[in-house]
N, C-alpha and C positions, 0 to 999 in steps of 0.2 A: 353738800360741799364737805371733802375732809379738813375736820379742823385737826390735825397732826403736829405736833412739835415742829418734826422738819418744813411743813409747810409753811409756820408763822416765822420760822428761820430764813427760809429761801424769801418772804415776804420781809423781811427785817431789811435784810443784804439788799435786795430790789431798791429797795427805800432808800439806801445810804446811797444809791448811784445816784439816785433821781434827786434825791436833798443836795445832794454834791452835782448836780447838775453833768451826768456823763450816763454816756446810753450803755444800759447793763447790755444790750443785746449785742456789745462789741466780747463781751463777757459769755454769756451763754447763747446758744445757738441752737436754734431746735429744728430738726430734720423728719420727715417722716420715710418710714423703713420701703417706701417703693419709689425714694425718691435715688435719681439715677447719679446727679451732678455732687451730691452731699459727700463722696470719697473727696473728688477733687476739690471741691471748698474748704477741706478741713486740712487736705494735706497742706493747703498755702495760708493759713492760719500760722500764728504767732504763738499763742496761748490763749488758749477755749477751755468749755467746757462743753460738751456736744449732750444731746438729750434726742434720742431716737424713741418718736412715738409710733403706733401703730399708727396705718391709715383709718379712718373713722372714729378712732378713742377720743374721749371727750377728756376735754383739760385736765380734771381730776384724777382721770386714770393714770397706773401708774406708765411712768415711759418702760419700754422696753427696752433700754439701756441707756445708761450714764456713764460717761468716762472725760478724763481730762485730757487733752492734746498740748504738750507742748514742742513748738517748732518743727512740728509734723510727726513727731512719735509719741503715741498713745501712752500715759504713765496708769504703770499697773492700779488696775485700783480695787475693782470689786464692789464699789460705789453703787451705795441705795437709795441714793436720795441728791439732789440739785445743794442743798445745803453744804454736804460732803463734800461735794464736790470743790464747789469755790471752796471751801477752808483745805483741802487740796491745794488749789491752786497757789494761794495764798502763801501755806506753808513753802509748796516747792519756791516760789520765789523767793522767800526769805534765805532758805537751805543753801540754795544755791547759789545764792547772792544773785538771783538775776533782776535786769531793769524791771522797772512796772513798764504795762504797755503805756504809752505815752496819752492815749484815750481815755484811760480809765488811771494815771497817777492818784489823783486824791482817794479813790475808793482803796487803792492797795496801801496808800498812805496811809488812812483814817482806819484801814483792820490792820496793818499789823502796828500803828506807831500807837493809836488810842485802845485800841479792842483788846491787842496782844500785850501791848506797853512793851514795847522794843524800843529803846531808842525814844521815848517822848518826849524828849526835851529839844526834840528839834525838828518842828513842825511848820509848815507853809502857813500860810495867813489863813486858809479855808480850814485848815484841818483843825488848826489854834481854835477859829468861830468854834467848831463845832465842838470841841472837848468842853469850850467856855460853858457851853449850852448841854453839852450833859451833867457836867458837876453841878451843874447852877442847881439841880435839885439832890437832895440828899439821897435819892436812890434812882436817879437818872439814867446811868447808865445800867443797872440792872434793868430799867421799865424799858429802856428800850431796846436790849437784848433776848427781854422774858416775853413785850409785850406781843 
């Protein structure tokens, strides 16, 4: 298994969806490159993140392309990694003042209002829990950024 920065990243991000109870896979979408229907499911996507793998590459391999979609047009990226990605995403939402997707609120809540500190004085009751729970220790929020 690669143990990579960007992996225990994209492992971190996973985690905040799942602790925050919201399915990351509304989030990233994984496609393999001979699959036919993967144009048309991305073009009626909202904001993704798409991860085109080879047919037969095993999990660790890397994908054969990552890129962000929002509202059906692909943002330039150049993107090497899933990690990038979502802080892509993330960014662009912010940038652009667009909504969270409505599935995944608390996770875009909890990175830009706690991770980014935009704005954190005004937080939803989940996203309050969870800052509670990472100050509570004196290097919390690095351990769970780093760990």
């Amino acid at each position: 298994m690669h143990d990579t920065i960007h992996t225990r990243q994209a492992c971190i991000l996973q985690s905040l969806c799942t602790y925050l109870n919201e399915d990351c896979k509304k989030l990233i979408k994984e496609y393999l490159n001979t699959d036919s229907e993967a144009n048309s499911c991305m073009e009626q996507t909202v904001m993704v993140v798409y991860v085109i793998r080879k047919e037969g590459a095993e999990p660790e391999d890397d994908p054969e392309d990552i890129d962000v979609l929002i509202k059906g047009a692909e943002a330039p990226s150049g993107l090497g990694n899933i990690a990038q990605a979502r802080a892509l995403v993330f960014g662009l939402t912010h940038c652009l003042n667009l909504s969270y997707p409505p599935e995944l609120k608390f996770t875009f809540e909890a990175f830009q209002k706690i991770l980014g500190n935009l704005d954190g004085q005004r937080l939803s009751s989940k996203a309050q829990f969870l800052k509670n729970k990472l100050m509570g220790t004196a290097d919390g929020i690095f351990m769970f950024l780093l760990s």
